[in-house]
N, CA, C and O atoms as a Tripos MOL2 file, in Angstrom:
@<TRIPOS>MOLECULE
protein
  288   287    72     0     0
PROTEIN
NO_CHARGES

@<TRIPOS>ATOM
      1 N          24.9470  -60.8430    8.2780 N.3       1 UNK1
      2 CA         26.1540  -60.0300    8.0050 C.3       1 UNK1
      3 C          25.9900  -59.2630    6.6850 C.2       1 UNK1
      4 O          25.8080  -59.8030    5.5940 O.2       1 UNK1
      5 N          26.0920  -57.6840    6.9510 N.am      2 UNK2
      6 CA         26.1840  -56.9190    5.0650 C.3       2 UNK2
      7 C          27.4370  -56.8740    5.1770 C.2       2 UNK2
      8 O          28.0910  -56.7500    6.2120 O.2       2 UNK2
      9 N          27.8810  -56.9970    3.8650 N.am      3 UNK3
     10 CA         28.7340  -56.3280    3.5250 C.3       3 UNK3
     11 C          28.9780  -55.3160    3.3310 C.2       3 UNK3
     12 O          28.1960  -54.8630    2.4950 O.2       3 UNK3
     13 N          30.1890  -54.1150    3.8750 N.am      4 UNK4
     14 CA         30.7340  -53.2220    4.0710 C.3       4 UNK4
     15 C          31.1070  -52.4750    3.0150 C.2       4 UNK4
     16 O          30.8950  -51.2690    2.8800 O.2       4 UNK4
     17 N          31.7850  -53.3500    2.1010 N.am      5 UNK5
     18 CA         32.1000  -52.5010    0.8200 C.3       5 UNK5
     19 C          31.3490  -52.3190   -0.0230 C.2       5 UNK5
     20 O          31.7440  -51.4410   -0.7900 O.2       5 UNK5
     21 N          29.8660  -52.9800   -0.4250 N.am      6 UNK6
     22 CA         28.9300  -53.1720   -0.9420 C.3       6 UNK6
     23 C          28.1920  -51.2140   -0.1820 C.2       6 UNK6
     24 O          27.4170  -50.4710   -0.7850 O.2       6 UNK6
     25 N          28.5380  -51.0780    0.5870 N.am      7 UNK7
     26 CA         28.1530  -49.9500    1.7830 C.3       7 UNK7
     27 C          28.5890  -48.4370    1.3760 C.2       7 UNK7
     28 O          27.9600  -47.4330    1.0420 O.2       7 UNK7
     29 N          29.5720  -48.6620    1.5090 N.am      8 UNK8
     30 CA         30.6040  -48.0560    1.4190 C.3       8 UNK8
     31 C          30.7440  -47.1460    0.3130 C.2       8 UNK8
     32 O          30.7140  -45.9660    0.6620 O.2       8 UNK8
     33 N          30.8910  -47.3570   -0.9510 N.am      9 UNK9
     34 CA         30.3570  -47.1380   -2.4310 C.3       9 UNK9
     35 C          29.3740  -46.3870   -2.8170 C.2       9 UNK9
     36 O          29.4760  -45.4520   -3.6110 O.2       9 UNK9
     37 N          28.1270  -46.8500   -2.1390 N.am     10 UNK10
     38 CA         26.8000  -46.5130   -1.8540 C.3      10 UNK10
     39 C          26.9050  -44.8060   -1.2990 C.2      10 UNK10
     40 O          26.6760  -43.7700   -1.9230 O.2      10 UNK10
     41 N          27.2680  -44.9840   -0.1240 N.am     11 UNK11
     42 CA         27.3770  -43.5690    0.5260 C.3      11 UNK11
     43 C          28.2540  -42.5970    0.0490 C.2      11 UNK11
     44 O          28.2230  -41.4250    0.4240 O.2      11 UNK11
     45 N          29.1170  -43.0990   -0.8530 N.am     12 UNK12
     46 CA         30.1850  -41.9760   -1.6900 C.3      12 UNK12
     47 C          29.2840  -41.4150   -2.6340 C.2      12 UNK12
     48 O          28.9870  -40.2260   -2.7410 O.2      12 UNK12
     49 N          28.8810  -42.3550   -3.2960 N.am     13 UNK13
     50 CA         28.0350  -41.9460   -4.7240 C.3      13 UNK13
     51 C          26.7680  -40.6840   -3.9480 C.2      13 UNK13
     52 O          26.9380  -39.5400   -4.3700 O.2      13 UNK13
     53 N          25.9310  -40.8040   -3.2050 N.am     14 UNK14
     54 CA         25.0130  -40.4650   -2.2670 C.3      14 UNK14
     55 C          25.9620  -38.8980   -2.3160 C.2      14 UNK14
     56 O          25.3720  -37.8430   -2.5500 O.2      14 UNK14
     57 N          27.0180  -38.9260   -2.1390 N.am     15 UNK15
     58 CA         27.6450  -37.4560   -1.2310 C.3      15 UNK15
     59 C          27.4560  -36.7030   -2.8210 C.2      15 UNK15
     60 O          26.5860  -35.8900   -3.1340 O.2      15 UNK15
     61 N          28.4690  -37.2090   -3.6200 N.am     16 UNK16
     62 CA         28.8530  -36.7230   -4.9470 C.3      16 UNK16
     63 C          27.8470  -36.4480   -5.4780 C.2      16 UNK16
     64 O          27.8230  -35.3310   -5.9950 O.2      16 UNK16
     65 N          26.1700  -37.6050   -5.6280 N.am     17 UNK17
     66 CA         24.9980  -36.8460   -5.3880 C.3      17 UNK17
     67 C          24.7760  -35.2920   -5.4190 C.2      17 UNK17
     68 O          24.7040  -34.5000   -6.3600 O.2      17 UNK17
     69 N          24.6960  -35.1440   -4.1330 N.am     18 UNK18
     70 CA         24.2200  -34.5160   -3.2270 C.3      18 UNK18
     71 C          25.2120  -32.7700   -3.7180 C.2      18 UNK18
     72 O          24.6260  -31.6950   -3.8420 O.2      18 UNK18
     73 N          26.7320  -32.9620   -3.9060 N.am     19 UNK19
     74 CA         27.3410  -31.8260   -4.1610 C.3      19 UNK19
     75 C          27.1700  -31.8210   -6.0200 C.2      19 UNK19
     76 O          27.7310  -30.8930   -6.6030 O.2      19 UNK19
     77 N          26.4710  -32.7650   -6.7870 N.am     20 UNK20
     78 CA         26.1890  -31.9880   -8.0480 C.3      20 UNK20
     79 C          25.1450  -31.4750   -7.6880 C.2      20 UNK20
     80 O          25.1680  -30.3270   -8.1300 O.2      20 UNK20
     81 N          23.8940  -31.7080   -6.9400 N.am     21 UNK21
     82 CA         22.3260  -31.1410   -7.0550 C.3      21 UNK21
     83 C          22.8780  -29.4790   -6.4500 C.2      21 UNK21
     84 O          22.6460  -28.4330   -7.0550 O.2      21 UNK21
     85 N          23.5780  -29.5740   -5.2400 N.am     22 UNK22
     86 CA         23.9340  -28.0340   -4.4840 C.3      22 UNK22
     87 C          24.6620  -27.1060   -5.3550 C.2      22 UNK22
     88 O          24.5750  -25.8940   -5.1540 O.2      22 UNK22
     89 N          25.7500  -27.8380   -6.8120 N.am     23 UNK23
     90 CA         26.0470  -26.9170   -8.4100 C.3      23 UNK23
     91 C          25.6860  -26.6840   -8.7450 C.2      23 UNK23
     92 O          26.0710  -25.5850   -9.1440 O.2      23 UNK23
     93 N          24.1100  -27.1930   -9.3480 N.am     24 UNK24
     94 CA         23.3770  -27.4200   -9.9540 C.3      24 UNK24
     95 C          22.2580  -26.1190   -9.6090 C.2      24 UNK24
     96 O          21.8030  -25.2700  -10.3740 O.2      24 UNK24
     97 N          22.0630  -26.2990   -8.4100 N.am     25 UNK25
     98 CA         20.8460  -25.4220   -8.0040 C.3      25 UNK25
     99 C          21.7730  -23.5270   -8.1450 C.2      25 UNK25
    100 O          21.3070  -22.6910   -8.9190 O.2      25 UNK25
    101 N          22.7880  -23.2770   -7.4370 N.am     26 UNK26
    102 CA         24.0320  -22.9060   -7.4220 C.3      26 UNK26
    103 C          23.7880  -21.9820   -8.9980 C.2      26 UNK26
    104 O          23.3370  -20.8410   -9.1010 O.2      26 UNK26
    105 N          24.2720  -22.9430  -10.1660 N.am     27 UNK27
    106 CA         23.9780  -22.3340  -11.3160 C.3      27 UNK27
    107 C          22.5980  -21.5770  -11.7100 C.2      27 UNK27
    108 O          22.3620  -20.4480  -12.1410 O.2      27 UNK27
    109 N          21.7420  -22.7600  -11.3540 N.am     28 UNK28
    110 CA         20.2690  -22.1980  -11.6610 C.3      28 UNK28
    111 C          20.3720  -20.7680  -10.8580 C.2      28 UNK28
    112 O          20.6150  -19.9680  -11.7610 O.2      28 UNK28
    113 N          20.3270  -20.2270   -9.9460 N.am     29 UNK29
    114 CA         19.9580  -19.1040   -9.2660 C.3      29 UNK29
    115 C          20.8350  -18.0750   -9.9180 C.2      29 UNK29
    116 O          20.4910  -16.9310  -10.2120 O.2      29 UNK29
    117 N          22.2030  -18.7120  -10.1370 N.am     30 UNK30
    118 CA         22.8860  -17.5100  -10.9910 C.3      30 UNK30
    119 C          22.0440  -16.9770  -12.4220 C.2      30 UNK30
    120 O          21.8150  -15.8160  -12.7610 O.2      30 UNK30
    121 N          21.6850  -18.2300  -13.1040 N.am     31 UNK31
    122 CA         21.1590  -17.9070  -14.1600 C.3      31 UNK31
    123 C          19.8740  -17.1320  -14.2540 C.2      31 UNK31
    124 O          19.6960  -16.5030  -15.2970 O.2      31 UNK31
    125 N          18.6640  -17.0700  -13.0260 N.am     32 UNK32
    126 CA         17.8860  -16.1940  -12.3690 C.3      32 UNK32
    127 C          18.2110  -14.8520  -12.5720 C.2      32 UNK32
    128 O          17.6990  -13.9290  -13.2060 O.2      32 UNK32
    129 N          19.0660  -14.9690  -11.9610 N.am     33 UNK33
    130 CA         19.4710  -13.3900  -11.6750 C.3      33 UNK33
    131 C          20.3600  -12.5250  -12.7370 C.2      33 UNK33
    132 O          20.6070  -11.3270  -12.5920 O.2      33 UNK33
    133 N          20.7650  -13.2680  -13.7400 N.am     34 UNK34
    134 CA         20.8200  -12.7190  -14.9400 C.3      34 UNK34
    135 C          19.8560  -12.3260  -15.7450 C.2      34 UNK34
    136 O          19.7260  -11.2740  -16.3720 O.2      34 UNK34
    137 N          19.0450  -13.4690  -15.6590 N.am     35 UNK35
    138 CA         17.6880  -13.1780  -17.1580 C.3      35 UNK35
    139 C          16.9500  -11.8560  -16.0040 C.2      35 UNK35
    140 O          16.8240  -10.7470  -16.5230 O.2      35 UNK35
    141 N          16.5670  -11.9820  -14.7430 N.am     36 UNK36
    142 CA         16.0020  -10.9060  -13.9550 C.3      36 UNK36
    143 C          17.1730   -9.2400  -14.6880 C.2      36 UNK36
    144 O          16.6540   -8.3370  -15.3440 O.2      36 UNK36
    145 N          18.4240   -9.2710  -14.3900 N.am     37 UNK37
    146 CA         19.0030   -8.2590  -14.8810 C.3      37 UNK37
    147 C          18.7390   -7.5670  -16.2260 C.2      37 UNK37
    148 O          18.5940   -6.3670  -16.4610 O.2      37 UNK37
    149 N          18.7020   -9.0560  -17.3850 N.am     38 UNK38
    150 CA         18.3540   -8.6450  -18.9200 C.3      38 UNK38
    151 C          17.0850   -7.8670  -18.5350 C.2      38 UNK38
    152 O          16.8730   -6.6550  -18.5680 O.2      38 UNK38
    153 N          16.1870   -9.0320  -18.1070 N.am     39 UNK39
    154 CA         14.6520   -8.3370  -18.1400 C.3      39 UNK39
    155 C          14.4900   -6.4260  -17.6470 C.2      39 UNK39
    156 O          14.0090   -5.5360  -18.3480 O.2      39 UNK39
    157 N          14.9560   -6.3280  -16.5320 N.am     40 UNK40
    158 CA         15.4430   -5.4310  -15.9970 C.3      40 UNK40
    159 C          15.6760   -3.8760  -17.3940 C.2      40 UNK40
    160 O          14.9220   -2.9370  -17.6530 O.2      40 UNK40
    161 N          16.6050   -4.1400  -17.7890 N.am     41 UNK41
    162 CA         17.3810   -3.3870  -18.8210 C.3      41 UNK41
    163 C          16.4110   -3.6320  -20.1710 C.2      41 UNK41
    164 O          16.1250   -2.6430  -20.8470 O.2      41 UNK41
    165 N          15.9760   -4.7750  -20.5060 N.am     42 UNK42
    166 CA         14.8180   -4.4940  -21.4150 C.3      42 UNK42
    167 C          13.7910   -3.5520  -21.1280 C.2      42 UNK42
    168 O          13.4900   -2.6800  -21.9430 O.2      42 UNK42
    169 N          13.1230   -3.6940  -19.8040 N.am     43 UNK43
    170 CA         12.2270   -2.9310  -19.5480 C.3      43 UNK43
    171 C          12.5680   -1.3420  -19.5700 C.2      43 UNK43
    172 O          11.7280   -0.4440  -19.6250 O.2      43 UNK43
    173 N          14.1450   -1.1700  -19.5080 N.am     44 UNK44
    174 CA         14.1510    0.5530  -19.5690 C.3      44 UNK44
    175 C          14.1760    0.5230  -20.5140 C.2      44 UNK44
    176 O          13.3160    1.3040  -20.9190 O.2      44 UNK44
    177 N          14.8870   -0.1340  -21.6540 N.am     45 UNK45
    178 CA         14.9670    0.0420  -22.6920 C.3      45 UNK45
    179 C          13.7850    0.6250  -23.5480 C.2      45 UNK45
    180 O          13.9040    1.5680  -24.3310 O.2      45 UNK45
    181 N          12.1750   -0.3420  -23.1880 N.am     46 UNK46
    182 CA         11.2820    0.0980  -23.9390 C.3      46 UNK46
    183 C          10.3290    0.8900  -23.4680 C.2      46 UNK46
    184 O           9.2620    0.9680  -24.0780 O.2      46 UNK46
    185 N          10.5810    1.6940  -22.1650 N.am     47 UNK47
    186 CA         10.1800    2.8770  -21.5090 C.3      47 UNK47
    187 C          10.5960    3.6000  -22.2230 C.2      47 UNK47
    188 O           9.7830    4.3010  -22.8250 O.2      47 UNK47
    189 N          11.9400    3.7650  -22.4800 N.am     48 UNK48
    190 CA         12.8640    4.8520  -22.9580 C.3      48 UNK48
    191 C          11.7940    5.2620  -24.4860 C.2      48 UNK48
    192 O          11.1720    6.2700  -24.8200 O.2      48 UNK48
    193 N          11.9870    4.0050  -25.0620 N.am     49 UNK49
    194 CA         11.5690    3.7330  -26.6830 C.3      49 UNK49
    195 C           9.8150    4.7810  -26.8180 C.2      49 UNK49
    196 O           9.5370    5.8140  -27.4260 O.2      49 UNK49
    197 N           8.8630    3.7120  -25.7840 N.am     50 UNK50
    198 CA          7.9390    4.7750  -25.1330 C.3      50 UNK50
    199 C           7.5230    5.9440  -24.9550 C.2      50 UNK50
    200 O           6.4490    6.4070  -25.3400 O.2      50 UNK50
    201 N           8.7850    6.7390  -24.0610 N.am     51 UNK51
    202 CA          8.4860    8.0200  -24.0510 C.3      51 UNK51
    203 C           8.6730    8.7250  -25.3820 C.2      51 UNK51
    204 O           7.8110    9.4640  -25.8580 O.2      51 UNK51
    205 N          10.0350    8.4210  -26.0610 N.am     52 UNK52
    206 CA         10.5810    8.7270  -27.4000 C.3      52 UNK52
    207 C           8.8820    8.9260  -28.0350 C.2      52 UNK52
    208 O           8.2860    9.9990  -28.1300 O.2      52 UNK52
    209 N           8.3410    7.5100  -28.4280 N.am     53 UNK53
    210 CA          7.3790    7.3170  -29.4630 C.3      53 UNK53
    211 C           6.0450    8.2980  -28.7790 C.2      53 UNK53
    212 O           5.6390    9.2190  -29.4880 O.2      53 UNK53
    213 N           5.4300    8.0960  -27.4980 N.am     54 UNK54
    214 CA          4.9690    9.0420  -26.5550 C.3      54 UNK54
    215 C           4.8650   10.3200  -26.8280 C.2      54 UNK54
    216 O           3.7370   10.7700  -27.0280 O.2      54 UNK54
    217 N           6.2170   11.3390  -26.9090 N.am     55 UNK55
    218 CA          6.1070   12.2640  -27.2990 C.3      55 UNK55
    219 C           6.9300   12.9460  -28.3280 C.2      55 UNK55
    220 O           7.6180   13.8940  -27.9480 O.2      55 UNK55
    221 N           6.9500   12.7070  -29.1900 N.am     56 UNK56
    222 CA          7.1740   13.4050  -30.3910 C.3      56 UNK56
    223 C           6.9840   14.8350  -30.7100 C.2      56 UNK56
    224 O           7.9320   15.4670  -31.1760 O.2      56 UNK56
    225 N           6.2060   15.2210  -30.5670 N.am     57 UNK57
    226 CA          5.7130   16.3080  -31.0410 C.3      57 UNK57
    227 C           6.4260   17.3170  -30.0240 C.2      57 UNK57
    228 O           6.9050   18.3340  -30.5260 O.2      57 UNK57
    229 N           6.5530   17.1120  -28.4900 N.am     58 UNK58
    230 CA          7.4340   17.5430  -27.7620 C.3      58 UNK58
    231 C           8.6910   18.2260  -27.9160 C.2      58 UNK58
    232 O           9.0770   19.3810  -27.7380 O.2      58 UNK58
    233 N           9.3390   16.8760  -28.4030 N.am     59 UNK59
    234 CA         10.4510   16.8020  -28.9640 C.3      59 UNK59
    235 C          10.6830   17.8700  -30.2450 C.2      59 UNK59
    236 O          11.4920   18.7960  -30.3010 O.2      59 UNK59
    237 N           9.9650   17.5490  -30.9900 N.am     60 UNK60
    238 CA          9.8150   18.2090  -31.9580 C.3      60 UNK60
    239 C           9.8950   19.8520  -32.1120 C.2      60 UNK60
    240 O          10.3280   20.4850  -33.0750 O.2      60 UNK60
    241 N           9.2670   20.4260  -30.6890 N.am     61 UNK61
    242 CA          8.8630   21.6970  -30.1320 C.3      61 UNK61
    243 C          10.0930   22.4000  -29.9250 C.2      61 UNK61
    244 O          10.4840   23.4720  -30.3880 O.2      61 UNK61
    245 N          10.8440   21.2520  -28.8140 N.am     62 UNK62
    246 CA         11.9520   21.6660  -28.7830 C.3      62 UNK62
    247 C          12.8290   22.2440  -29.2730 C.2      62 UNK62
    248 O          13.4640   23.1750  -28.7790 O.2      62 UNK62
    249 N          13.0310   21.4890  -30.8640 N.am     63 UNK63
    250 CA         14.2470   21.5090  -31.6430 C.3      63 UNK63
    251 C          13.6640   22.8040  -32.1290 C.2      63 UNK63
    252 O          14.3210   23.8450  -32.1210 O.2      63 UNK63
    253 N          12.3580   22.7260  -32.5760 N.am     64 UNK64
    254 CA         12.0160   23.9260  -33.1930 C.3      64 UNK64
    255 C          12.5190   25.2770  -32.4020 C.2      64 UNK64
    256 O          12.9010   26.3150  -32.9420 O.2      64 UNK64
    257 N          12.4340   25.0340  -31.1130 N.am     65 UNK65
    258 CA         12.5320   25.8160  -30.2260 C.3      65 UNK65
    259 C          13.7540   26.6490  -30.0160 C.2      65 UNK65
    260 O          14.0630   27.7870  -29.6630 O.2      65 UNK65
    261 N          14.4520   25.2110  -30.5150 N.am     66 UNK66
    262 CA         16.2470   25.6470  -29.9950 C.3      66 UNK66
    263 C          16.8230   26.4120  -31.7930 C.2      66 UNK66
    264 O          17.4730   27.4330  -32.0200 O.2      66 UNK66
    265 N          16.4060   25.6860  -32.4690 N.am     67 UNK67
    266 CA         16.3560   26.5940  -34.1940 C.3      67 UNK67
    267 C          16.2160   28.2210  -34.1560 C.2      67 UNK67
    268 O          17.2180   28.8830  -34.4270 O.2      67 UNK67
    269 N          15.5730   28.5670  -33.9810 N.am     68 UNK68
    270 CA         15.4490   29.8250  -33.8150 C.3      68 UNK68
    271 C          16.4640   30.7750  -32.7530 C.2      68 UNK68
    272 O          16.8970   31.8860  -33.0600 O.2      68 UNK68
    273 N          16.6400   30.3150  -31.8980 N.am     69 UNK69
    274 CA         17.3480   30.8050  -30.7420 C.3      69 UNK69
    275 C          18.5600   31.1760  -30.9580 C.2      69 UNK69
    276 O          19.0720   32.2910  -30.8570 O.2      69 UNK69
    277 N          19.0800   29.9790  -31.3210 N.am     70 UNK70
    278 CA         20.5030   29.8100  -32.0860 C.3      70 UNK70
    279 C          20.7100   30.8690  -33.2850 C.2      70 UNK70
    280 O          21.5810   31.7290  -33.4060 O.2      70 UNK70
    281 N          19.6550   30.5400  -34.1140 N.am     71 UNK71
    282 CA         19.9810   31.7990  -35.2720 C.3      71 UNK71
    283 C          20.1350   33.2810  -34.8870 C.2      71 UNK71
    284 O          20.8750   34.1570  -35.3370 O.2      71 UNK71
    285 N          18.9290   33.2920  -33.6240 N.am     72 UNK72
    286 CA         18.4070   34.7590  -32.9190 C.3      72 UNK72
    287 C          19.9060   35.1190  -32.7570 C.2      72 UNK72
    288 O          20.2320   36.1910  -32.2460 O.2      72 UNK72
@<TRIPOS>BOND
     1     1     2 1
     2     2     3 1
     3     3     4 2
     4     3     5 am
     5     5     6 1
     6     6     7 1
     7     7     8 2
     8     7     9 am
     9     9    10 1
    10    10    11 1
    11    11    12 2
    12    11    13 am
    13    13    14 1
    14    14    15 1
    15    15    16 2
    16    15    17 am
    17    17    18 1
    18    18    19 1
    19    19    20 2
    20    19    21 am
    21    21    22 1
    22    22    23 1
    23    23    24 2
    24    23    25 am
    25    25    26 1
    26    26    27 1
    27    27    28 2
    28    27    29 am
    29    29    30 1
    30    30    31 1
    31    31    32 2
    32    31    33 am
    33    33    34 1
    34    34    35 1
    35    35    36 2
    36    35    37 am
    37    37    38 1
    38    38    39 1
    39    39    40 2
    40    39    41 am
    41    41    42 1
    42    42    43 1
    43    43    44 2
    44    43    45 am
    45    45    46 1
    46    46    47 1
    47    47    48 2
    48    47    49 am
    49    49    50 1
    50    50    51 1
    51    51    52 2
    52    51    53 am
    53    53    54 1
    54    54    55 1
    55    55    56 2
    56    55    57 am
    57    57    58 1
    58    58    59 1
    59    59    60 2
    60    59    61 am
    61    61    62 1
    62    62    63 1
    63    63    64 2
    64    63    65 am
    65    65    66 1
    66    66    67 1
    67    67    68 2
    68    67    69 am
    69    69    70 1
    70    70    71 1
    71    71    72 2
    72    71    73 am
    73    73    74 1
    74    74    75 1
    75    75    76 2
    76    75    77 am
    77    77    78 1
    78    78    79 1
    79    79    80 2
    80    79    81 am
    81    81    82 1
    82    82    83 1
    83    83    84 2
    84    83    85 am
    85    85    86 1
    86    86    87 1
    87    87    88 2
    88    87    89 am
    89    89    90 1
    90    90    91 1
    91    91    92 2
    92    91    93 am
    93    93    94 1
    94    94    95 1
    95    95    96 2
    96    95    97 am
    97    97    98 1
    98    98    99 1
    99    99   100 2
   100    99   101 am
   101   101   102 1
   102   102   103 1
   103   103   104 2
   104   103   105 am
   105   105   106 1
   106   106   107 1
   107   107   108 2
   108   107   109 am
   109   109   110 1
   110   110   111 1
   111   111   112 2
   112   111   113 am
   113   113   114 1
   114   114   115 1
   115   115   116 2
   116   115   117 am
   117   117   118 1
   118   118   119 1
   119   119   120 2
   120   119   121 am
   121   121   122 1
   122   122   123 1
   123   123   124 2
   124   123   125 am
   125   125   126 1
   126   126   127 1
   127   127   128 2
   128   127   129 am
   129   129   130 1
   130   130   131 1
   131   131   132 2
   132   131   133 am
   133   133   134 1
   134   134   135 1
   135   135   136 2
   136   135   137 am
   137   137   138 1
   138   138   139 1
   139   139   140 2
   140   139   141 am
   141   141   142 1
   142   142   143 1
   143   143   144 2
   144   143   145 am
   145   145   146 1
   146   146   147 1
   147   147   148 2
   148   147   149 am
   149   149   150 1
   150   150   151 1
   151   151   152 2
   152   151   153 am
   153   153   154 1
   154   154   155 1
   155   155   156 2
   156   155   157 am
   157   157   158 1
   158   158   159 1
   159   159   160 2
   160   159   161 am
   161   161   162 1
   162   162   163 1
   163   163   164 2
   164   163   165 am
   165   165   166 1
   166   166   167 1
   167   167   168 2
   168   167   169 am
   169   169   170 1
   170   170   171 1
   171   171   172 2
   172   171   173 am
   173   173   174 1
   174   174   175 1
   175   175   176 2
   176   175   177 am
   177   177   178 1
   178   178   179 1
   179   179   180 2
   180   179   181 am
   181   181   182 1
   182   182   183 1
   183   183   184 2
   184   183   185 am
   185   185   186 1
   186   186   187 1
   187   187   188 2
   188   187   189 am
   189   189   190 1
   190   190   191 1
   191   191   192 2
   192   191   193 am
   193   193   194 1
   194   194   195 1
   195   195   196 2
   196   195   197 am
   197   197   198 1
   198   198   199 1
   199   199   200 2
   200   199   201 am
   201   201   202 1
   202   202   203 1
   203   203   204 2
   204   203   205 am
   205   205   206 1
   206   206   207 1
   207   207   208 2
   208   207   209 am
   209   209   210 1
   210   210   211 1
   211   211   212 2
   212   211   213 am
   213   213   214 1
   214   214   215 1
   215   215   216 2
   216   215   217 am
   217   217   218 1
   218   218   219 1
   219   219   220 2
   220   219   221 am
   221   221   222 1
   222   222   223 1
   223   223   224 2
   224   223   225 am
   225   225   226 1
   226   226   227 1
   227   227   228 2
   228   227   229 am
   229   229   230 1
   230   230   231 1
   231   231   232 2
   232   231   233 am
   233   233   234 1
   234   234   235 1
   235   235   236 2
   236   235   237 am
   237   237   238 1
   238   238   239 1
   239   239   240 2
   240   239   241 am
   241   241   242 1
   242   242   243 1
   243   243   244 2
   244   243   245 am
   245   245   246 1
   246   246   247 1
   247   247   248 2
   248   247   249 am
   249   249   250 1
   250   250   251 1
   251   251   252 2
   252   251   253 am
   253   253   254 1
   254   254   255 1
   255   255   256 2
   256   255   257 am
   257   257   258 1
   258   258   259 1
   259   259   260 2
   260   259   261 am
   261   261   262 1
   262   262   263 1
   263   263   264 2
   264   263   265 am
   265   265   266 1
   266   266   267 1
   267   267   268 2
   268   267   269 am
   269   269   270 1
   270   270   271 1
   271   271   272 2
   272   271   273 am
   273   273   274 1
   274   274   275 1
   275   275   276 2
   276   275   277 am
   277   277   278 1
   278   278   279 1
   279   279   280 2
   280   279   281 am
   281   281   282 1
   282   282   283 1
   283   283   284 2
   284   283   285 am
   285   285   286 1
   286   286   287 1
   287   287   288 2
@<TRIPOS>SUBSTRUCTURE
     1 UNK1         2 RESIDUE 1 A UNK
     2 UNK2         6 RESIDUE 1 A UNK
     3 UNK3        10 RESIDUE 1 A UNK
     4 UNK4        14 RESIDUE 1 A UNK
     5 UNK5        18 RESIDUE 1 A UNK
     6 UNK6        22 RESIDUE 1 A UNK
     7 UNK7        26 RESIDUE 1 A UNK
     8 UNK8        30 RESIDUE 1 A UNK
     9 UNK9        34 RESIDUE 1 A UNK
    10 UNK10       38 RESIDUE 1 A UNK
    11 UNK11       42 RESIDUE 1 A UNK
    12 UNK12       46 RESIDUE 1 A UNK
    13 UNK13       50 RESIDUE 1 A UNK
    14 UNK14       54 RESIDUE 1 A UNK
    15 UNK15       58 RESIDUE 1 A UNK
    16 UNK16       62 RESIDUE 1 A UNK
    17 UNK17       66 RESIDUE 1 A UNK
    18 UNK18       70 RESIDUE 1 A UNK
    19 UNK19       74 RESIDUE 1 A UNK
    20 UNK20       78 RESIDUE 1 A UNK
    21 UNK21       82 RESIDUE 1 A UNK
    22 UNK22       86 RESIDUE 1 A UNK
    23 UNK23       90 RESIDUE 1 A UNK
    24 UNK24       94 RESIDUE 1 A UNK
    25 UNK25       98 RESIDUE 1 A UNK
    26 UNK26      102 RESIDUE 1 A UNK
    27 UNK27      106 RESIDUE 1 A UNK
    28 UNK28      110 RESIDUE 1 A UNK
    29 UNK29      114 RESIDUE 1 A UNK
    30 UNK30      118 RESIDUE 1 A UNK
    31 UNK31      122 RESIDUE 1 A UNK
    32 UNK32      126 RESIDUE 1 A UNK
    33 UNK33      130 RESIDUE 1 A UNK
    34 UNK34      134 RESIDUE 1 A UNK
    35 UNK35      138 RESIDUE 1 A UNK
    36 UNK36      142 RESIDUE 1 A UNK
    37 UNK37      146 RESIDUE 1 A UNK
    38 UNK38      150 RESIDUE 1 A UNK
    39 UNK39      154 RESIDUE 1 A UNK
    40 UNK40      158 RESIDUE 1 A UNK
    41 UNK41      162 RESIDUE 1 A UNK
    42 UNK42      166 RESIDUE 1 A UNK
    43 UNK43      170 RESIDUE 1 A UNK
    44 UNK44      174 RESIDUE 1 A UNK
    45 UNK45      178 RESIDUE 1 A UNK
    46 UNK46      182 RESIDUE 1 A UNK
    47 UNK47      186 RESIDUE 1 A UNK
    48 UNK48      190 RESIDUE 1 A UNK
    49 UNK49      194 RESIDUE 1 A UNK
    50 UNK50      198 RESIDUE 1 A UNK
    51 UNK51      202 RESIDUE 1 A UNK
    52 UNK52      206 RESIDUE 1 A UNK
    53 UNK53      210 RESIDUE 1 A UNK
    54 UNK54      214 RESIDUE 1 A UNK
    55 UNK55      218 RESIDUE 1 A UNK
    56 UNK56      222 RESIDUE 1 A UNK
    57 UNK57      226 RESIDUE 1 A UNK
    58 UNK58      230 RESIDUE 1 A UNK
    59 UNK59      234 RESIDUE 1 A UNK
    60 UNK60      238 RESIDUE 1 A UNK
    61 UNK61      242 RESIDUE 1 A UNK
    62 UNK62      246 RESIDUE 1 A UNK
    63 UNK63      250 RESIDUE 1 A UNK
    64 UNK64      254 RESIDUE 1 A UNK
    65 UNK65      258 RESIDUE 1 A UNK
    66 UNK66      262 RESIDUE 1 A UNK
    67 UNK67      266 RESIDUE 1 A UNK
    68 UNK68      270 RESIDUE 1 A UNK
    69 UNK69      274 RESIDUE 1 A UNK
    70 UNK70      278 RESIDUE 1 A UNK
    71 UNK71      282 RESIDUE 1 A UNK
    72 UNK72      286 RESIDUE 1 A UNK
């Protein structure tokens, strides 16, 4: 003969288990897909920074470009 309530206990704890690991995982994937978003937005960020540092002199052409025009 087992005892039942000895049982019983057992399989609650088991469930409650079971629905922290499915929070748990739950959070983790949220938190995924945030640092993926940061990463994301970092990476334009230092494209952006990139082209900036990239071309300068471009830039530079430009303004020169637009200086004159304006005065013209």
């Amino acid at each position: 003969q087992k005892p039942q309530g000895s049982q019983v206990p057992s399989k609650q704890d088991q469930q409650q288990k079971d629905h922290q690991k499915q929070g748990q995982q739950k959070q983790g994937q949220q938190g995924q897909q945030q640092k993926q978003e940061q990463q994301g937005q970092q990476k334009q960020g230092q494209q952006q920074d990139q082209q900036k540092h990239a071309n300068p002199g471009q830039q530079d052409h430009k303004k020169s470009q637009q200086a004159p025009s304006k005065k013209g």
